[in-house]
C-alpha positions as CSV (number, residue, x, y, z in Angstrom):
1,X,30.8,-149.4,-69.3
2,X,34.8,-148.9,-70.2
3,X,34.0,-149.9,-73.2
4,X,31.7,-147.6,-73.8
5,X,33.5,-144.8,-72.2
6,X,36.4,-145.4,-74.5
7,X,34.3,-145.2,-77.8
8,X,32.7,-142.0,-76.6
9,X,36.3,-140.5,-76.0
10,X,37.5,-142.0,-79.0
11,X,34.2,-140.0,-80.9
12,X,35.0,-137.1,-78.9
13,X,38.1,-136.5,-80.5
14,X,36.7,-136.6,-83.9
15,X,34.2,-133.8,-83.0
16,X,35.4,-130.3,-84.4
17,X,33.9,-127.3,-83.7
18,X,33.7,-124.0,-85.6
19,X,31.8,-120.6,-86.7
20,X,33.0,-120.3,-90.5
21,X,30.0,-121.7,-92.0
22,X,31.5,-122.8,-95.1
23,X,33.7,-124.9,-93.1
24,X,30.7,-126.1,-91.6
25,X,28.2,-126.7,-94.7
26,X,30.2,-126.5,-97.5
27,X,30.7,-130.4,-98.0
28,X,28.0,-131.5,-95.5
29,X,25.2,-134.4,-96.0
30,X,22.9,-133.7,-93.4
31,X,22.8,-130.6,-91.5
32,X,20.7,-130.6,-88.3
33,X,18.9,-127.3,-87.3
34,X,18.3,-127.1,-83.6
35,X,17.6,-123.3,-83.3
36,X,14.7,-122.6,-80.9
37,X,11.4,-122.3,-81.4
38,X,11.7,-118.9,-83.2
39,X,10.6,-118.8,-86.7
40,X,12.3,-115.6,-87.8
41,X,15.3,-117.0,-86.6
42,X,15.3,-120.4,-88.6
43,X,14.1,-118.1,-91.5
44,X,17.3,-116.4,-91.3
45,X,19.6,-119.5,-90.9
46,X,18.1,-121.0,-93.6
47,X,18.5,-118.3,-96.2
48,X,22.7,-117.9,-94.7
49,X,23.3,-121.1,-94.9
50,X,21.2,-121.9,-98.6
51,X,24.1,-121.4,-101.3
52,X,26.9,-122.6,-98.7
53,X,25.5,-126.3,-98.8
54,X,25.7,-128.4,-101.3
55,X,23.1,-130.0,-104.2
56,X,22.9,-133.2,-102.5
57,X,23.0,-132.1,-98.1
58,X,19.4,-133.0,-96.7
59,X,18.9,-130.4,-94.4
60,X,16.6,-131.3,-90.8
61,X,14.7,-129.2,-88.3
62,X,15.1,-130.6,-84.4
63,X,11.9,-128.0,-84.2
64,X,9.9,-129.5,-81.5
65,X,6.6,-127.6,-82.6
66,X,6.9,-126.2,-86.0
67,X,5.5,-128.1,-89.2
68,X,8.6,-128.4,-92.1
69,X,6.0,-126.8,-94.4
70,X,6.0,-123.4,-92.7
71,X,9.9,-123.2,-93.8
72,X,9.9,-125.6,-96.6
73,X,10.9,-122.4,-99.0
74,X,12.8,-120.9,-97.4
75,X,15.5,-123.1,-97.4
76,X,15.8,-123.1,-101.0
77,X,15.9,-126.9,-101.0
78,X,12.0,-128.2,-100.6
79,X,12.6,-131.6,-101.5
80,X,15.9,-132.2,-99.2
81,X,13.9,-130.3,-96.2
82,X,12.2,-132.1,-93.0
83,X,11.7,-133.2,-89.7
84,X,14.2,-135.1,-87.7
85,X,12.8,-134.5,-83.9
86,X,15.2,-135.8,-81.0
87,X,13.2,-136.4,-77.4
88,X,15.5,-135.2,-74.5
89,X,18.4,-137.4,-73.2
90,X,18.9,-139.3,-76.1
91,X,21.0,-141.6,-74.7
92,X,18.4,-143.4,-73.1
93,X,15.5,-142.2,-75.1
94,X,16.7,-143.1,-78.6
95,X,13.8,-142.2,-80.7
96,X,13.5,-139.5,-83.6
97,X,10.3,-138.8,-85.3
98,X,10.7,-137.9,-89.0
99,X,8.0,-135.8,-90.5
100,X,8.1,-135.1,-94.0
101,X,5.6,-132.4,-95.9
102,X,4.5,-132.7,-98.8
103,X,7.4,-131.9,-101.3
104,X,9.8,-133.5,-99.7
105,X,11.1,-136.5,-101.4
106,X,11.2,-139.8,-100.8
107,X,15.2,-140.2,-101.4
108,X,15.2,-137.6,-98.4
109,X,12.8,-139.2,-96.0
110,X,14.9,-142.9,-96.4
111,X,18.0,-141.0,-96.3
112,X,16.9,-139.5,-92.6
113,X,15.5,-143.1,-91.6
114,X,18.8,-144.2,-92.2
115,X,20.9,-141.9,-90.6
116,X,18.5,-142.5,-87.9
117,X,19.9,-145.5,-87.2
118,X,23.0,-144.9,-88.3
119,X,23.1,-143.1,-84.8
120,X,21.4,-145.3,-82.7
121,X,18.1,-143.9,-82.8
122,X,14.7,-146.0,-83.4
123,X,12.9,-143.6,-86.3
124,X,9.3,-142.9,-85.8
125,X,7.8,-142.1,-89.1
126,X,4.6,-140.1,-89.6
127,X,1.9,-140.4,-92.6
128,X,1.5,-136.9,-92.1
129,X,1.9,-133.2,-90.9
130,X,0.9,-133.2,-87.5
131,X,1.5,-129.8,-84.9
132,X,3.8,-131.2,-82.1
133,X,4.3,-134.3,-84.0
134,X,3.6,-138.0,-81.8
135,X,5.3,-137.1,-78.5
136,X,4.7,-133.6,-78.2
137,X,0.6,-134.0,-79.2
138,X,0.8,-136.3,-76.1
139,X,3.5,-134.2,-74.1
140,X,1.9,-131.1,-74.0
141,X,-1.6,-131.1,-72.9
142,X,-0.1,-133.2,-69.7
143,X,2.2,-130.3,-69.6
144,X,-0.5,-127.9,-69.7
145,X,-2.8,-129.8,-67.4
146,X,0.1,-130.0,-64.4
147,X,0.4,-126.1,-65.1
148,X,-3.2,-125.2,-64.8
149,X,-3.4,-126.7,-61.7
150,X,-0.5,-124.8,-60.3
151,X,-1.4,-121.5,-62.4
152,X,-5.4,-121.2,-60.7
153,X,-4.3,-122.5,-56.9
154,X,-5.3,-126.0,-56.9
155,X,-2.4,-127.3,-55.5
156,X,1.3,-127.1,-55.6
157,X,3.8,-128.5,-58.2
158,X,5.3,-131.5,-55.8
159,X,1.6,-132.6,-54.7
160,X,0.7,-132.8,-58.5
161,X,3.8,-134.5,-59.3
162,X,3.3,-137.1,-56.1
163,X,0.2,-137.8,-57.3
164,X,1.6,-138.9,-60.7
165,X,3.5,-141.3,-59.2
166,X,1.5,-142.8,-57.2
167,X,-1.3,-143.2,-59.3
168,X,0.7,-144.6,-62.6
169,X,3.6,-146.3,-60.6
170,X,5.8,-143.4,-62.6
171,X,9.5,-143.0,-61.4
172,X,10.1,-139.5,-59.5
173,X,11.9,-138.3,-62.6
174,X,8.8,-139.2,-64.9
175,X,6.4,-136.7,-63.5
176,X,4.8,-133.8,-64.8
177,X,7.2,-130.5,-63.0
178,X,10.6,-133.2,-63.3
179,X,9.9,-133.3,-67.0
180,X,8.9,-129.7,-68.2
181,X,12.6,-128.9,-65.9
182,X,13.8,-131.4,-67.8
183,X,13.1,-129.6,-71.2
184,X,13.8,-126.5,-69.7
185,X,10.9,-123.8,-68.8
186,X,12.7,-121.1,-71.4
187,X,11.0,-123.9,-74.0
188,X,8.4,-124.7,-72.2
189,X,7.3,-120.8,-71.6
190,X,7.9,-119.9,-75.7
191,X,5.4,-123.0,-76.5
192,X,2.8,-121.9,-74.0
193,X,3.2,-118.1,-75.4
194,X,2.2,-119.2,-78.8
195,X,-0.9,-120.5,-78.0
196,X,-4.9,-118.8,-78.0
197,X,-5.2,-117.0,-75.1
198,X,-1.7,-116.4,-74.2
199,X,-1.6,-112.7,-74.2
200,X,-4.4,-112.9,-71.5
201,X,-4.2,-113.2,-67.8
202,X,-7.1,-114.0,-67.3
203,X,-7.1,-117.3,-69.3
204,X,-6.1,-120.4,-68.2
205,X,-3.1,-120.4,-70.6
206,X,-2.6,-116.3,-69.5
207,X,-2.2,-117.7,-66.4
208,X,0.3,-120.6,-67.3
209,X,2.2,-118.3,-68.9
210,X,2.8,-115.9,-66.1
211,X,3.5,-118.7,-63.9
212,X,6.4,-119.9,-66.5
213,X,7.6,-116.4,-66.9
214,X,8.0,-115.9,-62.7
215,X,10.2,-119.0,-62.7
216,X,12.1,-118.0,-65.8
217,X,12.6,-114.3,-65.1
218,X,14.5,-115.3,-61.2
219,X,17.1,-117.9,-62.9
220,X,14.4,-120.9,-62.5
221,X,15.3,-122.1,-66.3
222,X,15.0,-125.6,-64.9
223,X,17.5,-128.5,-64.3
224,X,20.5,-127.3,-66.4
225,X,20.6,-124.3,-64.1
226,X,20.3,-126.2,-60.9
227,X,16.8,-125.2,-60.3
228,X,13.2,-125.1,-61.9
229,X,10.3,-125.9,-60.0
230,X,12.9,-128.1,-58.0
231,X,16.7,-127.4,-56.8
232,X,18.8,-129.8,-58.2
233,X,22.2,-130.9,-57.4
234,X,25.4,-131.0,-59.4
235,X,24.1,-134.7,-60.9
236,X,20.8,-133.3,-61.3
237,X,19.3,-135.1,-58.2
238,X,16.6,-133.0,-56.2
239,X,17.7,-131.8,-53.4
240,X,14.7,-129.3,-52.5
């Protein structure tokens, strides 16, 4: 542990921060996009930041939901352009998934499984396009399930979640209302809003969505912000 506590300060100071983005991109060889899920807003980065990078920087989306192709031109750089997805706390979940689309090339798809390890992280390829990619196409419905049973009056978030556990023998932490304040309902809420039937109260997703929008509009954002469907302490240990 003092070892690794040493490295990580050692890293630390190597770690520069700035807002000039030619500073920023203008020798770079892999840029990572982690805007949220708002397409007009990646739209926009991407076109800024196009001429500032140069021929060779392969440029990755962290996007969570979105498929590389929907932005593919707009970045100027097809071929350099894809998916490097982090899961949450990295640190102990070290995986990426890496999703090309179709023009990107395969220079640029070795390139990220390398720097994928490079990092530490195990790369999780995919053959193909796929909404939500390998974690989230599993993540989500689960997600959605826990909410619906909230959203209609079934039963309560801590019930659903003790039942998680001990059905599957899951830790605490690894249950459905842990996770989604984990990942933060903000995120969680702009994911449900995209989907059919969002703008409807009357559907179960309407309803998921108004029950992610109560939370988020009184503070509830989840366990960064000391409280989601749980109050968390200072270490991020429920204490309600």
């Amino acid at each position: 542990m003092d070892q690794l506590k040493a490295q990580a300060s050692e890293r630390l100071a190597n770690i520069r921060l700035t807002t000039d983005l030619d500073e920023a991109f203008g020798d770079a060889d892999v840029v990572i996009e982690c805007i949220n899920e708002d397409p007009d807003q990646k739209r926009a980065f991407y076109q800024k930041v196009a001429d500032r990078m140069p021929q060779r920087t392969v440029l990755l989306t962290d996007s969570s939901t979105f498929l590389p192709s929907t932005f593919a031109d707009a970045t100027g750089r097809p071929d350099r352009y894809m998916t490097l997805h982090f899961a949450n706390q990295i640190w102990r979940n070290n995986l990426t998934e890496l999703m090309r689309h179709d023009r990107t090339s395969d220079e640029s798809f070795a390139l990220a499984e390398r720097f994928s390890r490079a990092i530490g992280m195990v790369p999780l390829k995919l053959n193909k396009e796929q909404p939500g990619y390998i974690l989230n196409t599993l993540l989500i419905p689960w997600f959605q399930a826990a909410m619906y049973l909230v959203a209609n009056g079934v039963t309560d978030p801590a019930t659903v979640d003790e039942c998680w556990i001990l059905d599957t023998g899951a830790r605490p932490d690894q249950t459905p209302f842990r996770k989604i304040d984990k990942v933060g309902l903000p995120l969680a809420l702009k994911i449900t809003s995209m989907m059919p039937g969002a703008d409807d109260p009357s559907t179960p997703t309407g309803k998921e969505v108004a029950l992610l929008r109560r939370y988020v509009d009184a503070g509830k954002t989840g366990i960064a912000a000391g409280e989601g469907f749980y109050k968390y302490d200072a270490d991020g240990n429920v204490v309600e």
